[in-house]
C-alpha positions in Angstrom: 5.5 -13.3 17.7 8.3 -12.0 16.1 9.4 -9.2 18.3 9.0 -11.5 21.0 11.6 -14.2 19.2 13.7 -11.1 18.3 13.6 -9.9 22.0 15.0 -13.3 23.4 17.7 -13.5 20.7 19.0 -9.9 21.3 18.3 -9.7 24.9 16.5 -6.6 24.6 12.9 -5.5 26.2 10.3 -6.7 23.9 8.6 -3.2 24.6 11.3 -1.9 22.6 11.0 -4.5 20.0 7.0 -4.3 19.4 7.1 -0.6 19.8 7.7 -0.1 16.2 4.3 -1.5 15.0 2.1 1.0 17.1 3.5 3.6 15.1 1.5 5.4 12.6 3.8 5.1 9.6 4.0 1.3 10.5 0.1 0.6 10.9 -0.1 2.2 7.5 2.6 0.0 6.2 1.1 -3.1 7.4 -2.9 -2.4 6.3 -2.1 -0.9 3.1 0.8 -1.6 0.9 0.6 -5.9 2.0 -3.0 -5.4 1.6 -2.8 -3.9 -1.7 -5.1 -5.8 -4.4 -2.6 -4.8 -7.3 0.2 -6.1 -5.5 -0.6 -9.8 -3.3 -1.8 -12.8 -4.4 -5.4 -13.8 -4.6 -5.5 -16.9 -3.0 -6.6 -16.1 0.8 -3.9 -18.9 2.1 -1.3 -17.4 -0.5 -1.7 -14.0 1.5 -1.4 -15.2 4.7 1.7 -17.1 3.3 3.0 -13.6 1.5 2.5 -12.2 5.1 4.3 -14.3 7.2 7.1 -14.5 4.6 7.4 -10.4 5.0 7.5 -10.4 8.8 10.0 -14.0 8.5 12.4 -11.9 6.2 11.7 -8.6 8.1 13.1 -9.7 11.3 16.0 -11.3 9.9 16.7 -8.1 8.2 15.9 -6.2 11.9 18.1 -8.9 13.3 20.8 -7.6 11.5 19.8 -3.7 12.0 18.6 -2.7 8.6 16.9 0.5 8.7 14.0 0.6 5.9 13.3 -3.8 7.0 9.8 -3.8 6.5 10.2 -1.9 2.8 12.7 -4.1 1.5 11.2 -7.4 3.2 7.9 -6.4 1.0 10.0 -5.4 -1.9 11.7 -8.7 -1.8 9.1 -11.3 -1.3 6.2 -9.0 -2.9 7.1 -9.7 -6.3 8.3 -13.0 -6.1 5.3 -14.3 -4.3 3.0 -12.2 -7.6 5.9 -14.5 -10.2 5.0 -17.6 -8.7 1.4 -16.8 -8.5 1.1 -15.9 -12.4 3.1 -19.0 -13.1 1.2 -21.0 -10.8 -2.2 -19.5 -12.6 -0.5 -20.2 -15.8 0.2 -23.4 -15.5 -3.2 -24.1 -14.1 -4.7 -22.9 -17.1 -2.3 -24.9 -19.5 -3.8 -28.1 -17.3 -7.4 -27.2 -17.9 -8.3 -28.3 -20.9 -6.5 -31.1 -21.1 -7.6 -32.7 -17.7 -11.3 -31.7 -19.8 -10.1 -34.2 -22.6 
């Protein structure tokens, strides 16, 4: 969807936009390090969130021709989506027994 949006704003093919993901290095990128259990969020919504986030911020950064996009998109929202998830499960837990009260 995003190659498509990027397409209309730059005026170029879409072929050339969504050729990127049938590359190897790219598929690899895309089932593998988002995917990684050590590194997303467990909630199955907050993944689907995460995802859309990377791709949001990766074609903003494509939008403005940054090589390595898809790397720093993960390396910027990665780690921000796992803070807010620990503090999230944190204060979830600091709730629990007192909600038991």
């Amino acid at each position: 969807m995003f190659a498509f949006l990027r397409s209309w704003i730059t005026g170029s093919p879409w072929q050339s936009e969504i050729a990127p993901i049938t590359g190897p290095m790219y598929q690899l990128f895309i089932f593998f390090m988002i995917t990684d259990p050590k590194t997303t969020v467990r909630s199955k919504t907050g993944q689907c969130v995460v995802v859309f986030l990377v791709a949001l911020v990766e074609m903003m950064m494509r939008l403005h021709q940054i090589v390595y996009a898809p790397f720093y998109a993960l390396f910027i929202v990665g780690p921000a989506a796992m803070l807010m998830d620990t503090w999230m499960d944190a204060r979830r837990a600091s709730t629990a027994p007192v909600a038991a009260r």
